[in-house]
N, C-alpha and C positions, 0 to 999 in steps of 0.2 A: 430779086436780089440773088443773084448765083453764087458768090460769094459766101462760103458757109461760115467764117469765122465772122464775118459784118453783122450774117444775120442773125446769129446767137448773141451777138453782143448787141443789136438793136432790141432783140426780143427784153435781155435786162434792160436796157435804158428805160424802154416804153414801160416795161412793167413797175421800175420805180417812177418812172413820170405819173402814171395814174394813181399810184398810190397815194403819192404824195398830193395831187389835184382833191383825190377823196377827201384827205386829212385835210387840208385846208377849204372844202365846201363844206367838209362833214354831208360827205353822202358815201351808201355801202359799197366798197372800191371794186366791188364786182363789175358794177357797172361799167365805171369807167375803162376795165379792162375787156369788157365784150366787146362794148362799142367801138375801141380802140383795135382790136383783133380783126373784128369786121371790116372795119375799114383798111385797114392794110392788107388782108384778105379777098377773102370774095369782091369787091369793090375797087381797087387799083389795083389788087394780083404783086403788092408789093414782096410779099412771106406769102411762103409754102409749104407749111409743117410735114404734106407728104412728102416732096422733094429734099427737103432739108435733112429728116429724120430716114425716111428710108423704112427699111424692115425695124428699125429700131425705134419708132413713133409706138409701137403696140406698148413693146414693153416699156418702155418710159413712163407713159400715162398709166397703165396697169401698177406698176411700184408707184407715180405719186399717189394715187387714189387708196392704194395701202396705206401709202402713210398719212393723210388726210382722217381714215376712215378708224386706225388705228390714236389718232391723235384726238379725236371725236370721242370717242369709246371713255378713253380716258380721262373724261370729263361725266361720264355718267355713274354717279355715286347712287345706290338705292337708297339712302336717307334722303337724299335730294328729292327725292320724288314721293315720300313722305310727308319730309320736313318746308314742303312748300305748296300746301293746302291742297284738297282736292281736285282744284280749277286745275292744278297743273298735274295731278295725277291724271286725273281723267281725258286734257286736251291730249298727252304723251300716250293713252292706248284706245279708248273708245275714238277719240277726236278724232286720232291718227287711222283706226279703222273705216270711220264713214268718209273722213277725204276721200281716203285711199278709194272707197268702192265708186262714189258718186264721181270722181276724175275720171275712174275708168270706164262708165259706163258714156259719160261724154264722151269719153276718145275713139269708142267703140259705134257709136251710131250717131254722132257727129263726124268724124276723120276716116269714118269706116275701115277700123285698124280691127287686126284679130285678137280675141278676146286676151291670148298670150301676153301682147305689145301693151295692150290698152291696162292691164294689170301691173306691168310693168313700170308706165306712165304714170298710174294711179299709186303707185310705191314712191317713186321720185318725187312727186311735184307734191309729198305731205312733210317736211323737209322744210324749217325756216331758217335758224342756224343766228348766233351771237353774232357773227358778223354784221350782218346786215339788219339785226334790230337794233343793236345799242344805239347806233349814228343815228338812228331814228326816233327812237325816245328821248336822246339828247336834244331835239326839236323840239317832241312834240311836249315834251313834260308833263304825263298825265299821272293822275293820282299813283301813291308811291304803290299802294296794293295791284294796282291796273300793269304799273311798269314792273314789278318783279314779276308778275304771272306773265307777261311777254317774254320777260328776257329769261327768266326760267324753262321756258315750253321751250325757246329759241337753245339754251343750254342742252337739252333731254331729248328732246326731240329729233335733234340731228342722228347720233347712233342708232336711235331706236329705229326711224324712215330708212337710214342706210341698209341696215339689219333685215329689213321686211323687204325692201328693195331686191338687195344680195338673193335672198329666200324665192322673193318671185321668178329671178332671171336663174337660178341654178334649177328651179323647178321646168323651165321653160327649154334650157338647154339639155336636161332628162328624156324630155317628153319628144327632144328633135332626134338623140341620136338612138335614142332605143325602141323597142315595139312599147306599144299601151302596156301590156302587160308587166314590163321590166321599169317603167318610167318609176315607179315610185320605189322601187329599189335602187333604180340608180340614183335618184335622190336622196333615198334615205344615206347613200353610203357618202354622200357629198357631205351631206349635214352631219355625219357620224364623223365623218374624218376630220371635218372643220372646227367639229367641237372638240374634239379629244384634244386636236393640235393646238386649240385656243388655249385651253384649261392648263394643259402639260405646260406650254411655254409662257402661260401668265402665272400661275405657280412657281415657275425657276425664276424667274426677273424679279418677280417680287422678292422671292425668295434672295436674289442677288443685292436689292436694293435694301432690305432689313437686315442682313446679314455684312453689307459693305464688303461683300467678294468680288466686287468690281472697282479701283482704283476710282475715284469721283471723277477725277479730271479725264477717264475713258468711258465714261459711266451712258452722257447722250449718245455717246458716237456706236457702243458696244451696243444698246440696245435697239437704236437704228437699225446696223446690221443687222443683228436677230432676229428684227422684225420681219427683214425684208426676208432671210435666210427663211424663216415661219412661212413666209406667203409661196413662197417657189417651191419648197418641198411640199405643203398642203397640194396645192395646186396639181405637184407631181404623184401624188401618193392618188389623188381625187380630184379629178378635171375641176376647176373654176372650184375648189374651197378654199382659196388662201384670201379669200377677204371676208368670211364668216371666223376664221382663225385668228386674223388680226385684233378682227373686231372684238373676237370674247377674250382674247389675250389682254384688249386695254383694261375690259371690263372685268377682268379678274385683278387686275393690278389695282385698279381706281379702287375696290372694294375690300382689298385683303388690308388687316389689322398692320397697325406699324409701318405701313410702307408709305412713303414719300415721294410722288409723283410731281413736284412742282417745279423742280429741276428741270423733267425731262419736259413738261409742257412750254417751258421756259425758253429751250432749246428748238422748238417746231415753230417757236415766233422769227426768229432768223433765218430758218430754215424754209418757212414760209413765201416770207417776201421774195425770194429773188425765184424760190423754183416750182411752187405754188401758182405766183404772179403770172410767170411767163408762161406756166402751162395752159392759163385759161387764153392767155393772146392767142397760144397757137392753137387749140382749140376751136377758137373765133375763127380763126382761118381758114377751118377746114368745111363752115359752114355754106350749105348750099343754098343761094337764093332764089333761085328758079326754083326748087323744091319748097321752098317757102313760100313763094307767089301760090305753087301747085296747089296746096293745098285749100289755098282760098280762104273763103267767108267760117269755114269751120273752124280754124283756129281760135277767129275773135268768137267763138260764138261757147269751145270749149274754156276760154278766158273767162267769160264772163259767168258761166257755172260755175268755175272753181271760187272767182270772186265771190259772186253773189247770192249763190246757193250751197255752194259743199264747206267753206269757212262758217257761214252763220250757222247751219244747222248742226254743225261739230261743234260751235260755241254753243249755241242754245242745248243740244242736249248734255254736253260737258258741264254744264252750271245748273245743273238741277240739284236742288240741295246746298248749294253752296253761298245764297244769301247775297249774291251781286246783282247791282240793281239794273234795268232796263238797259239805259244810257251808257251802263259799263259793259254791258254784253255787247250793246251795239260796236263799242272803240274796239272792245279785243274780235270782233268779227272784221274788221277794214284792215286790222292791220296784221299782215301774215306774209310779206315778200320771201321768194325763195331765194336760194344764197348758192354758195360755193360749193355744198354738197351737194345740189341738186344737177350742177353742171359737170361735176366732176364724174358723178355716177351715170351720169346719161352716155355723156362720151364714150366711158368704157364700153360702158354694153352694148352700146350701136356700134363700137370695134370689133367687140365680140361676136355679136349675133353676124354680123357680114361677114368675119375670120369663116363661119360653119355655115355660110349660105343662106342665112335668116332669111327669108324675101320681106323688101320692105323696112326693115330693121332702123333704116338711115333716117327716117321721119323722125325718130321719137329726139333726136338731137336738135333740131331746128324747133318744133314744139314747147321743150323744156327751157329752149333760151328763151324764147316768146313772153314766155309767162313770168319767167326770173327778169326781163327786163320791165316786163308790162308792170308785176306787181312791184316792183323796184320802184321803177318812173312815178307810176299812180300813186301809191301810199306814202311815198317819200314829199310829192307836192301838194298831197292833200291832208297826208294825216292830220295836219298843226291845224288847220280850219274846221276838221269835222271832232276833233275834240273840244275846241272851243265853240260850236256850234252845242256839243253832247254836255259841255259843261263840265268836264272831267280832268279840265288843264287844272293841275298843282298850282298854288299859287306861287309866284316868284321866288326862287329858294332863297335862303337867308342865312341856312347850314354854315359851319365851317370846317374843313379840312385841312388836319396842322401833319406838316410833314417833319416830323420828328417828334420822338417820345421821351424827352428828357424829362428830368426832374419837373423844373419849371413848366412843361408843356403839359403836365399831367396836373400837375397843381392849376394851370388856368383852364384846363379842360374841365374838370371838377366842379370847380369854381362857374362855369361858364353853363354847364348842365344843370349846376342849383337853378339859376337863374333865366331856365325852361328854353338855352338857347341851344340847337343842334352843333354837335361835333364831333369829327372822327380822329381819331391819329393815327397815321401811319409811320411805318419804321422798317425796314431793311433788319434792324438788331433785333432780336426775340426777343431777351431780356427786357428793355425795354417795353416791347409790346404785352410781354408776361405782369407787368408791375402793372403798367394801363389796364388789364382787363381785370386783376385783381383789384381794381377800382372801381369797377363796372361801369368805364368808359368805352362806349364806341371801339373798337379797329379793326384796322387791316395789315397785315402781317406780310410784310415787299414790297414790288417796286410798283406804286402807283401809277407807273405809266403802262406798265405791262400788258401783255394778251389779258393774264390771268386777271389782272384788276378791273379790263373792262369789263371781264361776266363775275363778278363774283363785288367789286366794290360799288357801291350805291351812289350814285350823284346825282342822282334827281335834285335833291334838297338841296344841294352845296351850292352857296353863291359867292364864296371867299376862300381863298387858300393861302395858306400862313407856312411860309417856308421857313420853321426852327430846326434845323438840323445843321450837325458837325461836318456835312458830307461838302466840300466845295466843289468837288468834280460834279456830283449828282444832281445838286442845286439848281444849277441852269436849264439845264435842260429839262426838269420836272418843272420848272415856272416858264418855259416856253410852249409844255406840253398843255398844263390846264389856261396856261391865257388864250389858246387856240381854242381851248375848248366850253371857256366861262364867257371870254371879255375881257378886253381891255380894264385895267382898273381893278381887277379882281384877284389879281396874286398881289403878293407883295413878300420879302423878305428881309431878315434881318441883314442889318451891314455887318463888315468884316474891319469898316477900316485900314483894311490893307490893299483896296485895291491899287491906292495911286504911290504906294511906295514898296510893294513887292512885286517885283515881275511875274516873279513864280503862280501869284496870286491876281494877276491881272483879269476883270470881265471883261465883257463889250458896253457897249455904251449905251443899248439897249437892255440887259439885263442889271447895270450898275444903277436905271432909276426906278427900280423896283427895291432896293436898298434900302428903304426908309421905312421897315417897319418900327411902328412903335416911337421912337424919339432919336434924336441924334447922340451917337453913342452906347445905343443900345443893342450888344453884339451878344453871341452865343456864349462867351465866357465872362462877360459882365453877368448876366440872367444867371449861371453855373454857380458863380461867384454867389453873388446876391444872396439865394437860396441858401446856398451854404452856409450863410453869414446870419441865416436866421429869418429873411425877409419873407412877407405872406401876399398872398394875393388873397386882398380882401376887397367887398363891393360895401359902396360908400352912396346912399340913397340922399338928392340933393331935393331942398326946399327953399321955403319962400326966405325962411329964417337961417337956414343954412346953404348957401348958394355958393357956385364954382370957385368964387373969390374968395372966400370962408374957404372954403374946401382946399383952395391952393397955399391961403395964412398959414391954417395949421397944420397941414402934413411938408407944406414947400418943396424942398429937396428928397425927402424921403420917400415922396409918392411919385412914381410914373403911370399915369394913366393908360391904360390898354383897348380895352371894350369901355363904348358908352351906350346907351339903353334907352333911349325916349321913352316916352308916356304911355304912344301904343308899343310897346315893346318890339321898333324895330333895332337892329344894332348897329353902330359904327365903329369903323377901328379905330384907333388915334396912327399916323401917318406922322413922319418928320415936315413938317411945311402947311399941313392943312390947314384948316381953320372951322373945327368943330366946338361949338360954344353951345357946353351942355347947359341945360336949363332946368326951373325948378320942376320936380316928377320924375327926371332921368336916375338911372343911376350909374355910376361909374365903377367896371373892375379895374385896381390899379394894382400894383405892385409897390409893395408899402416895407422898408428897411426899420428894423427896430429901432424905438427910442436912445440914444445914446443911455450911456449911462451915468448916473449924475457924478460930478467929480466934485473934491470937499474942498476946501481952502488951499488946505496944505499940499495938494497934489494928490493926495491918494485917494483911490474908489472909493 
């Protein structure tokens, strides 16, 4: 495609077409953008990232992987790695040390690469990353202990690989351009410079975002620049330290007191998809497949170490002490796919290392894809069988997830936790979320669809979402987000009543038969009302002497049934249209209006 403006505009197309492909398989979109890279690449020769880009392909990839790696960082809070049991202390530094050593020592007498490269590989390929486990746990559903220490390592882990990574290749490019003697001072001044500039410029941003010395509405954009401003001048001051700078820049921000970081990670999810996406297509492009034939039977034979040797034995010795059982070591050893980080630092550095003549330098890119696709493919079709082989699948979740934290939603949330059944609330408003936790309900504090909710809010459990919020804009598309992601049958929301007589207010016709939570005419400001008016959600246990009919006699009008309970304590919602016909054992949470009050003859109370 000669054409340079087509072909930038196809790189966005392709990159949202895989995206979206991912979301709707639910597999990690990495994939689909290698494979898609590849093929319009080295295999039709459609895109030419070197043609296209020119001298300005270096820098490009060089600032995204700053801001990737910067973006990373700022996700690694040292309570996190405290406050989520030893398994994931320990896989985030010992783990992360024996991959590291046992990948490189395959790379090295396997691929017959120099000790330098093969260290370098052994850096990269320890690297799992959110991205590419969530979509995978959403599969495979394993015990909720089993799925946080995944997706936590997947959280911690990324900075940390990046970090070690950075560390090996700045040691590695010391050792090229100075005598033995000077290499570890030229090092040492790379690692000096990259820290000082990390600390200095994560100190002022913090210090910008506690202090609000940056207007909010310039607040992503101002620190973006700075970031990038950080990485150029490190760089400048000390060859190749502008991405040890980045990196302790985010990790001062993530950790310093007061400061609010959820904004800016809020801003790297847009920022992500279009220039993120298309960086790895082009990437894909530039991949050699005669070098990949080259290298032969080693490659599958370096796979198959990292699989089946350097993961177990970094789980086995990671859980010493920590009380997990056989069957649970075995699930967290299969599953460990590499991600975005792992492709995005390889590329640089094989830019790098060939910018300074590295010999050989160009292998370790076709290798790191290998293994990112190989553990991708492989764990992603197998995980769900070898859990349920280990025994370790969660049982069907049952959870419920209410999006909105009104009055009323905390009162059935309450209510619904007495009565031993899971629930989260979520809410965009604090206030609300503040009143919820001073209940000691469950939640999550924004936008449930978000980057940030995939690592940080729990769904394993969740197999209902109840959309009670005031938001009409936000509504929809959070109930198209988890029906994609639960099943059919699985959201539901309150009506509005206003769809067929306000334009303003019109849905589609797909999100209008999700409308029927609860009863016909049961909207957000009836439930506001109600509350207000004095009404309780109270649970009404049904018998042989007291049955649904009894139960409808005497409360009639004033009760609307919500949650019903079976005998084994499964739940069901009440829907406008269904036909749940509770029976004697069950019980029922309903929403129950006070007694009128009695009136005398004459008219008066």
């Amino acid at each position: 495609m000669s054409d340079p403006l087509l072909s930038l505009v196809a790189v966005g197309l392709l990159s949202i077409g895989c995206q979206y492909l991912a979301y709707r398989v639910r597999l990690p979109a990495i994939l689909p953008l290698l494979i898609v890279g590849i093929v319009v690449g080295p295999v039709f020769g459609i895109l030419d990232a070197d043609a296209l880009f020119g001298d300005l392909l270096f820098p490009v990839v060089s600032l995204s992987v700053a801001i990737i790696l910067f973006e990373g960082s700022l996700t690694l809070k040292f309570k996190d790695i405290a406050g989520h049991g030893n398994m994931v202390r320990n896989l985030c530094t010992v783990g992360v040390l024996i991959t590291g050593l046992i990948s490189a020592a395959a790379a090295h007498y396997c691929l017959d690469l120099t000790w330098q490269l093969s260290c370098l590989f052994g850096a990269i390929v320890t690297v799992t990353g959110p991205t590419v486990i969530v979509p995978m746990l959403r599969t495979v559903r394993p015990h909720t202990n089993l799925a946080n220490i995944l997706r936590w390592e997947g959280i911690i882990i990324d900075p940390i690989g990046a970090l070690l990574a950075v560390l090996v290749f700045e040691f590695i490019v010391a050792s090229q351009e100075t005598a033995i003697t000077q290499t570890f001072i030229a090092f040492g001044k790379t690692i000096g410079i990259g820290s000082f500039l990390g600390l200095a410029s994560g100190y002022f941003l913090g210090m910008c975002v506690r202090k609000d010395w940056i207007p909010h509405y310039l607040l992503n954009t101002a620190v973006l620049t700075i970031i990038l401003g950080v990485f150029a001048a490190s760089n400048y001051v000390a060859h190749e330290s502008g991405l040890l700078a980045v990196t302790i820049t985010g990790m001062v921000m993530a950790n310093m007191k007061d400061v609010d970081v959820e904004d800016i990670l809020e801003f790297k999810e847009t920022l992500s998809v279009l220039l993120i996406s298309g960086l790895f297509i082009l990437l894909a492009t530039r991949l050699n497949l005669d070098s990949v034939v080259a290298v032969g039977w080693g490659t599958l034979v370096v796979l198959a170490i990292i699989m089946f040797i350097a993961r177990p034995i970094s789980v086995l010795v990671s859980s010493i002490g920590t009380g997990l059982k056989l069957n649970e070591i075995a699930l967290l050893s299969w599953i460990a796919p590499r991600g975005i980080v792992a492709a995005a630092v390889s590329a640089l550095f094989s830019l790098k290392l060939e910018e300074i003549g590295y010999e050989g330098a160009g292998i370790i890119v076709p290798i790191v894809f290998m293994v990112i696709i190989a553990t991708v493919v492989v764990q992603s079709i197998t995980a769900r069988s070898v859990a349920t082989l280990l025994k370790v699948r969660a049982p069907a979740p049952t959870g419920y997830l209410f999006f909105g934290g009104s009055k009323f939603n905390r009162m059935l949330a309450t209510e619904m936790l007495n009565q031993k059944l899971e629930v989260v609330v979520t809410d965009t408003n604090w206030d609300a979320i503040r009143e919820a936790r001073m209940m000691d309900i469950p939640v999550y504090f924004g936008n449930p669809m978000s980057d940030h909710a995939a690592r940080h809010l729990e769904l394993s459990t969740i197999g209902t979402v109840l959309i009670m919020s005031p938001y009409k804009q936000l509504n929809p598309p959070i109930a198209y987000h988890f029906e994609n992601t639960l099943g059919k049958d699985k959201v539901w929301a309150l009506t509005n009543n206003e769809q067929s007589t306000r334009p303003s207010h019109q849905v589609s016709n797909q999100y209008a038969k999700k409308l029927m939570l609860f009863d016909e005419g049961v909207t957000y400001g009836y439930l506001a009302s109600a509350v207000a008016k004095g009404s309780t959600i109270k649970t009404t246990p049904l018998s042989e002497e007291f049955d649904y009919e009894q139960y409808i006699h005497k409360y009639g009008d004033r009760a609307t049934p919500l949650i019903a309970i079976d005998s084994d304590g499964k739940s069901f919602t009440f829907i406008n249209g269904n036909s749940i016909e509770p029976k004697a054992g069950w019980r029922l949470i309903s929403l129950v209006e006070p007694e009128p009050e009695p009136v005398s003859l004459d008219g008066s109370e």
